[in-house]
C-alpha positions as CSV (number, residue, x, y, z in Angstrom):
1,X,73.0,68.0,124.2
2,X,73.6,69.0,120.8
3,X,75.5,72.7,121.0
4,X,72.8,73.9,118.4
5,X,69.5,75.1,120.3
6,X,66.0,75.6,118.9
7,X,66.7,79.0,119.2
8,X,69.7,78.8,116.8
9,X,68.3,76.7,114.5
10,X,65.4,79.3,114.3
11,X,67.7,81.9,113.1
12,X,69.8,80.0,110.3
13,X,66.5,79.2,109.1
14,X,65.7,82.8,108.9
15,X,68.9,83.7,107.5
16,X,68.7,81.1,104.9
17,X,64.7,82.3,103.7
18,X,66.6,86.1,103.5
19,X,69.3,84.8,102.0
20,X,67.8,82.7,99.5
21,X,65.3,84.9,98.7
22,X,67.2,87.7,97.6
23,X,69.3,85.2,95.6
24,X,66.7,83.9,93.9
25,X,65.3,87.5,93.1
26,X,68.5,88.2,92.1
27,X,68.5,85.5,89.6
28,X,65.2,85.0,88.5
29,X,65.5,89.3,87.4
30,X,68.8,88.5,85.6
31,X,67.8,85.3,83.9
32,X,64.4,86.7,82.4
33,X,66.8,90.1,81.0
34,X,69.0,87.5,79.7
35,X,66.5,85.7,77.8
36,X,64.4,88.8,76.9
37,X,67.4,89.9,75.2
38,X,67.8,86.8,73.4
39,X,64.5,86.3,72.6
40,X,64.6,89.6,71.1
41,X,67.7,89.4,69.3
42,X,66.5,86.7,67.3
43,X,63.9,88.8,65.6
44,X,65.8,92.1,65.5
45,X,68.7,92.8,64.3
46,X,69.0,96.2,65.3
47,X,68.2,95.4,69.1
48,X,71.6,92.8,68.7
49,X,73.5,95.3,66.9
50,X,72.0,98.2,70.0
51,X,73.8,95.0,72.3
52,X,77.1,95.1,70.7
53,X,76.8,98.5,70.8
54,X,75.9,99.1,74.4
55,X,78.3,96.9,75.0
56,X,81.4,98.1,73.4
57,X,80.6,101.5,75.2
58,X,80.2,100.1,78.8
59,X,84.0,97.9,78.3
60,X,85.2,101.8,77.2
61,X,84.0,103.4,80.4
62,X,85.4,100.1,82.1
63,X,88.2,100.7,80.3
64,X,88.6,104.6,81.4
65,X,88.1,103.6,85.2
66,X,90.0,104.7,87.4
67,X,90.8,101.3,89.1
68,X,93.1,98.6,88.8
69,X,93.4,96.6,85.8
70,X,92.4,93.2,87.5
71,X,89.2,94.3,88.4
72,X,88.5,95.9,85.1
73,X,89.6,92.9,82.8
74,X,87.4,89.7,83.7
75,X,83.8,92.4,82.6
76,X,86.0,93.5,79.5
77,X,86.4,89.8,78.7
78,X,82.8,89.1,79.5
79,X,81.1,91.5,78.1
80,X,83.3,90.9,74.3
81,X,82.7,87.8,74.8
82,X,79.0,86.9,75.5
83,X,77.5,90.4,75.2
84,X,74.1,90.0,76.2
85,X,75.1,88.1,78.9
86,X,78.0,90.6,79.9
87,X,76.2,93.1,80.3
88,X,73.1,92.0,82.0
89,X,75.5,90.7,84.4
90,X,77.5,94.3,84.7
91,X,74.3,96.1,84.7
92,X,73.0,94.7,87.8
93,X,76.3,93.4,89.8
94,X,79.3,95.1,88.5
95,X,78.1,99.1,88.7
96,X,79.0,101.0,91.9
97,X,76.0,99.9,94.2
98,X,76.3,103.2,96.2
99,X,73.4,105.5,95.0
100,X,74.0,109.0,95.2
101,X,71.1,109.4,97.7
102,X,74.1,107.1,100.2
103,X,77.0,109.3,99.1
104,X,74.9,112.5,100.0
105,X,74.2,111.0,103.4
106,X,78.2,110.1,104.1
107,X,79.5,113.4,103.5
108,X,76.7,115.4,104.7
109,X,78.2,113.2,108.4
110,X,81.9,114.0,106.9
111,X,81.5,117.6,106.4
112,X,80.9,117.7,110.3
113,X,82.5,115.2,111.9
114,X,86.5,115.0,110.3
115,X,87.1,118.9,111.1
116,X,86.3,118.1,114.9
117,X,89.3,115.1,114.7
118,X,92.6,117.3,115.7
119,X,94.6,118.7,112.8
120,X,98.1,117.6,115.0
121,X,100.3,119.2,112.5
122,X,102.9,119.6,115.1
123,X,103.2,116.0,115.9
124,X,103.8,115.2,112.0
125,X,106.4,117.7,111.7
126,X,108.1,115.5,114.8
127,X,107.2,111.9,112.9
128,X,108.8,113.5,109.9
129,X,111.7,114.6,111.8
130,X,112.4,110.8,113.2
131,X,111.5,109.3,109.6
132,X,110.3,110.9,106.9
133,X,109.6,107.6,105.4
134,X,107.1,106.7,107.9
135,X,105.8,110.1,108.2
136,X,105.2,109.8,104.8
137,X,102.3,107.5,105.5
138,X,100.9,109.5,107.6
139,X,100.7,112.6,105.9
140,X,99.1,110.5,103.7
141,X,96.3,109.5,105.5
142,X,96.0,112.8,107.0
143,X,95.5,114.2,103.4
144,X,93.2,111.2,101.7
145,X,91.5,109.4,104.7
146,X,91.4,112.7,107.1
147,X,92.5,110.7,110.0
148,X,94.9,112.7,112.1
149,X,98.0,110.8,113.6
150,X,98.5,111.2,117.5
151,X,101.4,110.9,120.1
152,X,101.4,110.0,123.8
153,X,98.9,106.9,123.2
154,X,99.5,103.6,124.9
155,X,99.1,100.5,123.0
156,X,98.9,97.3,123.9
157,X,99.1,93.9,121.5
158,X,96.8,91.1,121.8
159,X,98.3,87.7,120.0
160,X,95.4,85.7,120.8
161,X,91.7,87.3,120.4
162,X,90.8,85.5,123.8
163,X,93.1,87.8,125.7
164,X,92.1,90.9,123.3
165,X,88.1,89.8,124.6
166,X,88.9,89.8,128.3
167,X,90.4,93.1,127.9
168,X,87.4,94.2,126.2
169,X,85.8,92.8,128.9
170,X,87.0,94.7,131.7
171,X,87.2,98.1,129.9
172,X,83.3,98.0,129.5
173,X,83.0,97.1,133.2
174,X,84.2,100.5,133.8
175,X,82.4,102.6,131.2
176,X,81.0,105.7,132.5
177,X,79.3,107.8,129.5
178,X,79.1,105.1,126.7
179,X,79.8,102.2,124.5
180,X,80.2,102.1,120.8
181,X,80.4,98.4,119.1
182,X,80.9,98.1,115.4
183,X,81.1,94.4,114.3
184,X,80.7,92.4,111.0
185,X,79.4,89.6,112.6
186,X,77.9,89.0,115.7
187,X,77.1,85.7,117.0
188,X,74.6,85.4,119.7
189,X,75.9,82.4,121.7
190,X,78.8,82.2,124.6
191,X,81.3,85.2,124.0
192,X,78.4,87.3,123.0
193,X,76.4,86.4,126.2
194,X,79.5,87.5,128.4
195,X,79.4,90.6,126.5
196,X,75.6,90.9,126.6
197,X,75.8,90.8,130.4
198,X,78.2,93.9,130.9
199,X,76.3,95.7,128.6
200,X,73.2,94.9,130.5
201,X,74.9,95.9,133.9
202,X,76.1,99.7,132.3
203,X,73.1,100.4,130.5
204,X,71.2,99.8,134.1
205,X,73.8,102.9,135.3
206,X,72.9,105.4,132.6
207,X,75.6,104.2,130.4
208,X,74.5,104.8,126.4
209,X,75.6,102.1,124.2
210,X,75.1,101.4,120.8
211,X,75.4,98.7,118.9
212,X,76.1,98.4,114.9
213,X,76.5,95.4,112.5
214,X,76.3,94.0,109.4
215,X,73.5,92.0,108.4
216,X,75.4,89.7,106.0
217,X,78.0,88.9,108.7
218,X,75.6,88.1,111.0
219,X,72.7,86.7,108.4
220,X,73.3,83.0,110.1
221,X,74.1,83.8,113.9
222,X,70.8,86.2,115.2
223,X,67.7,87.4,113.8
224,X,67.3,91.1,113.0
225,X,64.0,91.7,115.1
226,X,64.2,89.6,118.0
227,X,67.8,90.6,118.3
228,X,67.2,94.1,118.1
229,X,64.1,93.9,120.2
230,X,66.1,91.7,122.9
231,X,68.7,94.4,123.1
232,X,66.4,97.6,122.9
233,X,65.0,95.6,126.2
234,X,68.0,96.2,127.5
235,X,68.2,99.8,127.2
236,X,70.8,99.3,124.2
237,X,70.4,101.5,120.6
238,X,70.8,99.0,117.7
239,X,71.5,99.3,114.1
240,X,71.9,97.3,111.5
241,X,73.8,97.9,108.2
242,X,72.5,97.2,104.9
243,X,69.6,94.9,105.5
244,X,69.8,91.8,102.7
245,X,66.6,92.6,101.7
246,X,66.3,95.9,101.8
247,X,67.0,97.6,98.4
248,X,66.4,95.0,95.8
249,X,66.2,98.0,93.6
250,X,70.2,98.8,94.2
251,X,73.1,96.4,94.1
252,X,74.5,98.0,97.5
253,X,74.0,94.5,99.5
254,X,76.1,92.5,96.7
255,X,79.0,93.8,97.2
256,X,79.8,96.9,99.5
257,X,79.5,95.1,103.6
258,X,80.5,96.6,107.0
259,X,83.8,94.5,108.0
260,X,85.0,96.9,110.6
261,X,85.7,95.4,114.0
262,X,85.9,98.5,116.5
263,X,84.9,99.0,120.0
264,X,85.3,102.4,121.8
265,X,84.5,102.9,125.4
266,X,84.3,106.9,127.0
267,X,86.2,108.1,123.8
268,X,89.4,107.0,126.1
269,X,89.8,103.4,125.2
270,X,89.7,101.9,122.1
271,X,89.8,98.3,120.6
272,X,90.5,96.7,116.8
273,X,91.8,93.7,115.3
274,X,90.3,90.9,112.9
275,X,88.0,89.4,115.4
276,X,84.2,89.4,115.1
277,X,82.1,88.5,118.4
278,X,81.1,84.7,117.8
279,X,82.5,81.7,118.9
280,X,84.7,80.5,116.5
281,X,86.9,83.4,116.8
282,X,87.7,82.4,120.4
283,X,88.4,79.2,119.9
284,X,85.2,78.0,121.9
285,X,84.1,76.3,118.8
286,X,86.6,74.8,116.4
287,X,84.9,74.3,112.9
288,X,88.4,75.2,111.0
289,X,91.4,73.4,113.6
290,X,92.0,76.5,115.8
291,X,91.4,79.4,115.2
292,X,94.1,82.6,115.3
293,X,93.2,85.9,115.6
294,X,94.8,89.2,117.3
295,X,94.1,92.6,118.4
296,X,95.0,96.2,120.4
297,X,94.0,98.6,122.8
298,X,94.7,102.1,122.3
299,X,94.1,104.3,125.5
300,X,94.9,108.3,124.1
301,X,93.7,110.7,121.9
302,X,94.1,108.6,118.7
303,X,90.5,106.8,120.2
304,X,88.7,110.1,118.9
305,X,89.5,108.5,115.2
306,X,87.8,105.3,116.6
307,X,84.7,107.3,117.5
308,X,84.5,109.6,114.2
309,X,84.6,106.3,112.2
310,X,81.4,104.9,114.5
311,X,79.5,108.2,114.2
312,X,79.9,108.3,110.7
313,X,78.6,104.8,110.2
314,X,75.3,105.5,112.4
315,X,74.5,108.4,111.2
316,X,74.8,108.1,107.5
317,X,73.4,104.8,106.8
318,X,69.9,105.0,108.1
319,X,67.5,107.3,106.4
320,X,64.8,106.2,109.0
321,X,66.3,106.7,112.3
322,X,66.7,109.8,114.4
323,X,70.6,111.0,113.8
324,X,72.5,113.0,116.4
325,X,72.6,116.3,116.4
326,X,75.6,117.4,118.2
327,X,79.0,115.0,117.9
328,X,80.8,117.1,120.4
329,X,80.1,115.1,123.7
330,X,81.6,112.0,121.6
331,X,84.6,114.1,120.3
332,X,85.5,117.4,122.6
333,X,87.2,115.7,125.6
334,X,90.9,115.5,125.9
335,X,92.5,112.7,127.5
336,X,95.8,112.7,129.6
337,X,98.6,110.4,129.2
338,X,101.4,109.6,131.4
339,X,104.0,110.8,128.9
340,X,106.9,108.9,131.2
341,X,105.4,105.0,130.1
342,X,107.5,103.7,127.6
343,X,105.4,103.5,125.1
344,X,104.4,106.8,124.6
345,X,107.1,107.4,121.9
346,X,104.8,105.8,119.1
347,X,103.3,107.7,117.0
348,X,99.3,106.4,116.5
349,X,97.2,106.9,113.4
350,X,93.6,104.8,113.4
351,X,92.4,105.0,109.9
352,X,89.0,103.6,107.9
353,X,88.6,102.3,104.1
354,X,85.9,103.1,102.4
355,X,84.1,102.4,98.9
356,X,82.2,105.4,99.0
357,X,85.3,107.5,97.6
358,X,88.0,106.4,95.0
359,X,90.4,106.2,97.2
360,X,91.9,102.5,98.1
361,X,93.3,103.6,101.7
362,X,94.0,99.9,103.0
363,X,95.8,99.3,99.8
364,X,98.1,102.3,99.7
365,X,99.3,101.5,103.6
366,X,100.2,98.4,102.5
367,X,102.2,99.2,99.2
368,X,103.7,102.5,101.3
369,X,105.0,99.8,103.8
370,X,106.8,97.8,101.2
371,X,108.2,100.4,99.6
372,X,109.5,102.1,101.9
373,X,111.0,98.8,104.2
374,X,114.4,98.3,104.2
375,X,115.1,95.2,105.9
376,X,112.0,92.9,106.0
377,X,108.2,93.6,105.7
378,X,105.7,90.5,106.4
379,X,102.0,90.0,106.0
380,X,99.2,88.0,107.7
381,X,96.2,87.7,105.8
382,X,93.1,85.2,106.0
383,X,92.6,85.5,101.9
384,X,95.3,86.3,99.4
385,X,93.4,88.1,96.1
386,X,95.5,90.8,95.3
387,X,95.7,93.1,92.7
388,X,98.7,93.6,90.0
389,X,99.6,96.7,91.6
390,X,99.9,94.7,95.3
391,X,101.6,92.2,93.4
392,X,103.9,94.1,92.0
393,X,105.1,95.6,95.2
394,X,105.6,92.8,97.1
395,X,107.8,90.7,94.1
396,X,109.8,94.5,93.3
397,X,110.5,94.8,97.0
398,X,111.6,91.3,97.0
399,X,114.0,91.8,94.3
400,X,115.8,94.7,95.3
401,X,116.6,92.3,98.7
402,X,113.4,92.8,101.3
403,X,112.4,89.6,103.2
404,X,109.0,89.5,102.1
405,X,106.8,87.4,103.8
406,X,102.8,86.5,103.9
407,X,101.3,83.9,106.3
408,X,97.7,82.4,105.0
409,X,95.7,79.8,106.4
410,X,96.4,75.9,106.9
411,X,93.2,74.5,107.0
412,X,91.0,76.6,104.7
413,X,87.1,78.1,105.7
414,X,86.0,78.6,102.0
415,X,87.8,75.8,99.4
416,X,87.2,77.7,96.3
417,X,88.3,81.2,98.0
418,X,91.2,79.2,99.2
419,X,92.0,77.8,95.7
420,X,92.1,81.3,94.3
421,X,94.3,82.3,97.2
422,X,97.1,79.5,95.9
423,X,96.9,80.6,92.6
424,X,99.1,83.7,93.6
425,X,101.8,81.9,95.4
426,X,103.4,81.0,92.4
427,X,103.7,84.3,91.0
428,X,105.3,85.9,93.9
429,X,107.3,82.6,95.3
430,X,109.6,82.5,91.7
431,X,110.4,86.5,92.5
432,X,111.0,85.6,95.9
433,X,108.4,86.1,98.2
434,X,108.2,83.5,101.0
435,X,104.4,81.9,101.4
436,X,103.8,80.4,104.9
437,X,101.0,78.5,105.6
438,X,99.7,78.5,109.4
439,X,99.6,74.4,109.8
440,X,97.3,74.2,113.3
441,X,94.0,75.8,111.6
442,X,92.7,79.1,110.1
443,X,94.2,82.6,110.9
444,X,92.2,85.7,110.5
445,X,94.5,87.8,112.0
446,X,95.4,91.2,109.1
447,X,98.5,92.6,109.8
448,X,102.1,94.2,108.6
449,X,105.0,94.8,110.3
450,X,108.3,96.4,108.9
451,X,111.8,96.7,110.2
452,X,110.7,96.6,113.4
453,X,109.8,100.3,114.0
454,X,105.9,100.5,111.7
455,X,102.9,98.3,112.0
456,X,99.2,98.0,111.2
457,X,96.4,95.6,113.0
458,X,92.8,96.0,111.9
459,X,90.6,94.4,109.3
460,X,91.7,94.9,106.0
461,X,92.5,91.6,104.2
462,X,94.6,91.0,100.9
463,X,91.7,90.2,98.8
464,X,89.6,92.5,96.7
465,X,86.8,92.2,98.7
466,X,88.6,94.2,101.7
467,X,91.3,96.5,99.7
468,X,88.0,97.5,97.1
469,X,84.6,96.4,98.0
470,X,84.1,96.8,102.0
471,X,84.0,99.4,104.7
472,X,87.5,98.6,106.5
473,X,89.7,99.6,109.2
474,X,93.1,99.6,110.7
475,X,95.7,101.1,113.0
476,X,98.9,102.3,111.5
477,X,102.0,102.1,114.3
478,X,105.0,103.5,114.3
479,X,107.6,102.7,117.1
480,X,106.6,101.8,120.8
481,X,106.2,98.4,122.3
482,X,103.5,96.8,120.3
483,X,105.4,96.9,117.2
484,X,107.7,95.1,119.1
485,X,105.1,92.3,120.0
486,X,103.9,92.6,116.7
487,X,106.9,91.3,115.4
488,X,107.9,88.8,118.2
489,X,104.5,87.2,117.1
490,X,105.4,86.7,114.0
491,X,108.5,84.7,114.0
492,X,106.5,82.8,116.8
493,X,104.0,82.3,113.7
494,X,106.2,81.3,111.2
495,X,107.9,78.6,113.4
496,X,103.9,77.1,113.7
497,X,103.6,77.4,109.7
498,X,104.6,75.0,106.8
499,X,106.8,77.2,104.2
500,X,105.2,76.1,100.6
501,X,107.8,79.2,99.2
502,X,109.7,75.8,97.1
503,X,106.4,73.9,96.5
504,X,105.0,76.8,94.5
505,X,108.4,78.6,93.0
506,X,108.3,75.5,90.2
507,X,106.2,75.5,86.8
508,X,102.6,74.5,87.2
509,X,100.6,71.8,84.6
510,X,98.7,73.1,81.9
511,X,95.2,72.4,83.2
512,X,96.4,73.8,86.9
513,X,97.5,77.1,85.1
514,X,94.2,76.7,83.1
515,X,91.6,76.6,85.9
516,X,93.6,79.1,88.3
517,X,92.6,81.5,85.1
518,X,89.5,80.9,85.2
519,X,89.5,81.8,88.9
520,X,91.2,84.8,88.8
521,X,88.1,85.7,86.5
522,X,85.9,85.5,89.1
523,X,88.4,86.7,92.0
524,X,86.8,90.1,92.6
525,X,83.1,88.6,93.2
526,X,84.7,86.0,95.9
């Protein structure tokens, strides 16, 4: 029997109506502006000189941004170049989607919940102490995300999101007082049956669990209502962020998505990493080769940072649903660690990304790293679309004598997203940057490591999409034991990759060079 039931059938066709629908809405909107504009243009020429016009003043506030240049050239370009066109186009995808009505809700929740997270100034004064350098990167998420950093945590380092499930498994066996689960995609099939099954089981013993995720993620996996209804059945509180079709009237759903992968369970225990709950990422199905993907578990106070980024997300994003009223139950406890375990010297610091300030939190950890390694820094990224300012750190660091080193996928899941993704190597291979490529299949896995003592795992890709456009998070890790296994996983990885570092250090044709341009145009929409 085919592995496709009726049932799942049923919701790809629902996905694909949604889906399509709002595409076509989407373009049918932006084709009649476009030729009501031209239409009008031809009879006055004031309205085509009120274009240009319009026009020249939207690529000057493009142009004053406060962004990187790579996301503000392709509009410039477009807009100077077909101005009606342009901007049409800006006007309904390129503006910040977020209405103000959103940003209200998000730090109405802020204002609340970040003073509740500890203020651990002591334990920086310690990090900074044993390095300043890493120390630095905490201070600076302390100061620009609000995420405190934490010591006496234990960590532990999943290489294979199979293990990192079973672990997840057996921790939300044991709940007690709740469940949080924040997923971008969440496919209702094997893994998440096993799932659905201890949630089923704790929800029957007064556990509360809630469940969040994104509806693009999950747009081809479950439908919405019988879902939601299926788990509210159960006794489980379900959300769901930014329906599709929800706000035609706003761009939020183009571009701004929920890619967090976090699981908290009591406040005590938490889990990350770049694995959503569907089959592929477990290898059960294998529609790329095989599939990597990696994770941790935290058990300490840094979990409270886990919690604070769930709360926020439930609370602020529905204007419909009843919000909580007190966060303390969620943040107040206090969680002892045996101080004697070995890893207990790291120093912890969960951390979220968001496009609902100006700050580009994933982006700075990663450029902190490379600047401040001094022996090696690597990267593991699904997508490589990097900015000029990412860029630039990686080929600087290289030249001043860092082993610099990014593993992306073999086998790709998106062709032209993995076209765009080549068209960088050759810019950082000829400054010395070694590219890997994983040869068994597709890795998902986002992390860094650096000379052995700082690390990060979470979700944040090196595209533009994750570093600009999405809700993100990560863990930042200085010292203990998972760094450690961070790091032994990595030279495991690169002795399973193909290094392209000599393929793509040479010149490139004409026409190649010509049509990675006109990629890179397009790059940030990807």
């Amino acid at each position: 029997m085919s592995e496709t039931t009726i049932e799942k059938k049923d919701f790809r066709k629902n996905g694909v109506r949604r889906l399509l629908f709002v595409a076509a809405a989407v373009f049918i909107a932006t084709a009649l502006l476009i030729e009501s504009f031209l239409k009008l243009n031809e009879y006055f020429i004031l309205l085509n000189y009120a274009t240009r016009i319009l026009g020249s003043v939207l690529v000057l506030g493009i142009y004053s941004q406060y962004r990187t240049a790579s996301m503000k050239m392709p509009w410039i370009i477009l807009i100077l170049a077909f101005p009606v066109m342009g901007v049409v186009t800006y006007l309904l995808v390129g503006m910040d989607g977020m209405t103000k009505r959103m940003r209200k809700r998000f730090e109405a929740v802020d204002e609340v919940i970040f003073p509740m997270l500890d203020e651990n100034e002591d334990v920086l004064e310690e990090f900074a102490g044993k390095d300043p350098a890493g120390a630095s990167i905490a201070k600076y998420l302390k100061k620009y995300a609000f995420y405190p950093t934490y010591r006496n945590n234990e960590v532990k380092y999943y290489p294979k999101a199979e293990d990192a499930l079973e672990a997840q498994l057996s921790a939300m066996s044991k709940a007690e007082q709740f469940i949080f689960m924040e997923y971008h995609a969440i496919e209702d099939k094997v893994a998440w049956s096993r799932i659905e099954a201890v949630l089923r089981e704790r929800a029957k013993q007064g556990v509360e669990i809630r469940l969040f995720y994104d509806d693009i993620g999950s747009l081809f996996f479950i439908d919405n209502r019988q879902f939601i209804r299926k788990m509210q059945s159960m006794g489980i509180k379900c959300r769901v962020f930014n329906p599709v079709a929800a706000d035609l009237g706003g761009k939020i759903f183009l571009n701004n998505r929920d890619h967090r992968k976090i699981t908290v369970v009591d406040g005590k225990i938490g889990f990350t990493g770049g694995f959503n709950l569907a089959d592929e990422y477990f290898n059960i199905t294998h529609p790329y080769g095989m599939w990597r993907d990696t994770g941790i578990e935290i058990h300490g106070n840094s979990v409270k940072n886990f919690t604070a980024m769930f709360l926020e997300m439930w609370n602020a994003v529905s204007p419909f649903d009843a919000d909580d009223a007190d966060f303390s139950p969620y943040l107040s406890c206090e969680i002892p660690v045996d101080e004697s375990k070995e890893d207990n010297c790291s120093f912890v610091t969960p951390y979220a990304d968001s496009p609902m300030d100006k700050e580009q939190v994933g982006e700075e950890v990663y450029i902190s790293m490379l600047n401040k390694a001094e022996h090696y820094c690597y990267f593991t990224s699904p997508y490589l679309i990097i900015t000029d300012e990412m860029s630039h750190a990686m080929t600087l660091a290289a030249k001043r004598g860092i082993d610099v080193r990014i593993v992306t996928p073999g086998i790709p899941d998106k062709k032209l997203v993995y076209s765009v993704t080549r068209s960088f190597y050759h810019g950082l291979a000829r400054c010395g940057v070694r590219i890997y490529e994983w040869t068994p299949g597709f890795t998902h896995a986002k992390m860094c490591v650096a000379d052995d003592k700082m690390a990060t795992c979470g979700t944040i890709n090196l595209d533009y999409r994750s570093l600009y456009h999405h809700f993100e998070n990560g863990c930042f890790l200085y010292g203990g034991k998972a760094v450690q296994d961070i790091k032994a996983d990595f030279d495991r990885t690169f002795g399973e990759c193909e290094e392209v570092t000599e393929v793509y250090h040479t010149g490139r044709s004409k026409s190649l060079r010509f049509g990675q341009l006109m990629l890179r145009l397009v790059a940030q929409l990807l």
